[in-house]
Structures are given as C-alpha cells and as structure tokens.
C-alpha positions, 0 to 999 in steps of 0.5 A, spaced: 500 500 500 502 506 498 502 513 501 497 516 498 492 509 499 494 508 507 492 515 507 485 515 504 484 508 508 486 512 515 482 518 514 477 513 511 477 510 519 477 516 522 470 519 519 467 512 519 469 512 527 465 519 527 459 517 523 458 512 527 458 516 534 454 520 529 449 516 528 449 513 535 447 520 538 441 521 532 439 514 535 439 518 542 435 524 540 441 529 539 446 530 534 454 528 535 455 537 536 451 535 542 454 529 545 461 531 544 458 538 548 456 533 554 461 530 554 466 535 555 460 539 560 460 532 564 468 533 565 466 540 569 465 546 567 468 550 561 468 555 556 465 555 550 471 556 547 474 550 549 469 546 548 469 549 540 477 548 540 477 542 543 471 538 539 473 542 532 466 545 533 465 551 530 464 557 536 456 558 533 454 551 533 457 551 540 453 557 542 447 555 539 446 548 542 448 551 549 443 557 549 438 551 547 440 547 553 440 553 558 432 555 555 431 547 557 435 549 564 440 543 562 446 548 563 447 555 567 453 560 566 457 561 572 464 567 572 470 565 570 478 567 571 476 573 569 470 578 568 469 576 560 469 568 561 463 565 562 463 557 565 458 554 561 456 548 568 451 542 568 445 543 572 443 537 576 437 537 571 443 537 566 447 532 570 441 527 570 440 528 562 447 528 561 449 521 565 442 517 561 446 518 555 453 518 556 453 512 562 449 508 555 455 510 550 460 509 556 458 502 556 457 502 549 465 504 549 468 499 554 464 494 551 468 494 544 474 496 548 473 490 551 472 486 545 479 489 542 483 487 547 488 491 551 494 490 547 490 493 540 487 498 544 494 500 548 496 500 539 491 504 537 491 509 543 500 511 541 498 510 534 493 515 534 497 520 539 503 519 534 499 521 528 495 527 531 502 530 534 506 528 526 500 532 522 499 538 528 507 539 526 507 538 519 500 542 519 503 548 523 508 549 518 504 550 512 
C-alpha cells in the first residue's frame, strides 16, 4: 500500500469512527455537536471556547446548542478567571440528562474496548497520539 492509499484508508477510519458516534447520538435524540458538548460539560465546567477548540466545533454551533440547553435549564453560566469568561456548568437537571446518555455510550465504549483487547487498544491509543502530534507539526508549518 502506498502513501497516498494508507492515507485515504486512515482518514477513511477516522470519519467512519465519527459517523458512527454520529449516528449513535441521532439514535439518542441529539446530534454528535451535542454529545461531544456533554461530554466535555460532564468533565466540569468550561468555556465555550474550549469546548469549540477542543471538539473542532465551530464557536456558533457551540453557542447555539448551549443557549438551547440553558432555555431547557440543562446548563447555567457561572464567572470565570476573569470578568469576560463565562463557565458554561451542568445543572443537576443537566447532570441527570447528561449521565442517561453518556453512562449508555460509556458502556457502549468499554464494551468494544473490551472486545479489542488491551494490547490493540494500548496500539491504537500511541498510534493515534503519534499521528495527531506528526500532522499538528507538519500542519503548523504550512
């Protein structure tokens, strides 16, 4: 296999691993935007910048689904280091809701690492930070 088809066959994986994710939260009645929103929310409070850095989530997307959850009373804005950031933090209506989807994709999560094993799992785990870390450099260059 050469470059050109290793590439295409590693970004193929890598969309059909987020697909997947997708439509598991359509499955759920959410999108993927706002699943990967509760999951970081579910870490502790954040930024809704750090949420758009950290998923790739365009900042309007971030903003538009966080404004929906605080209108259901799922999240609330609390001050931050300084008096511009705003933590965006689960209420314990929120928690609730966050913990029934999330403790589902948990399970589903240990389950397929289960089945891969630990040796495939510890694999894929330094192949992937290798590769994110190689194309982050090779990206900042230009």
């Amino acid at each position: 296999m050469n470059t050109r088809q290793q590439m295409a066959a590693i970004n193929t994986c890598i969309s059909q691993s987020n697909m997947l994710y997708g439509e598991w939260a359509k499955q759920h009645g959410m999108s993927y935007n706002m699943l990967m929103i509760l999951c970081t929310l579910d870490a502790g409070p954040c930024t809704q910048k750090q949420v758009s850095e950290s998923w790739m989530i365009p900042k309007q997307t971030v903003n538009t689904i966080v404004k929906g959850l605080e209108r259901q009373g799922r999240v609330r804005f609390a001050a931050g280091q300084d008096q511009k950031e705003k933590l965006v933090c689960l209420t314990a209506e929120g928690q609730a809701f966050a913990k029934e989807i999330l403790e589902k994709m948990y399970q589903m999560e240990d389950r397929v690492l289960e089945q891969m094993g630990p040796e495939l799992c510890e694999m894929l785990l330094k192949s992937e930070r290798a590769f994110a870390e190689t194309l982050a450099q090779e990206v900042r260059r230009g």
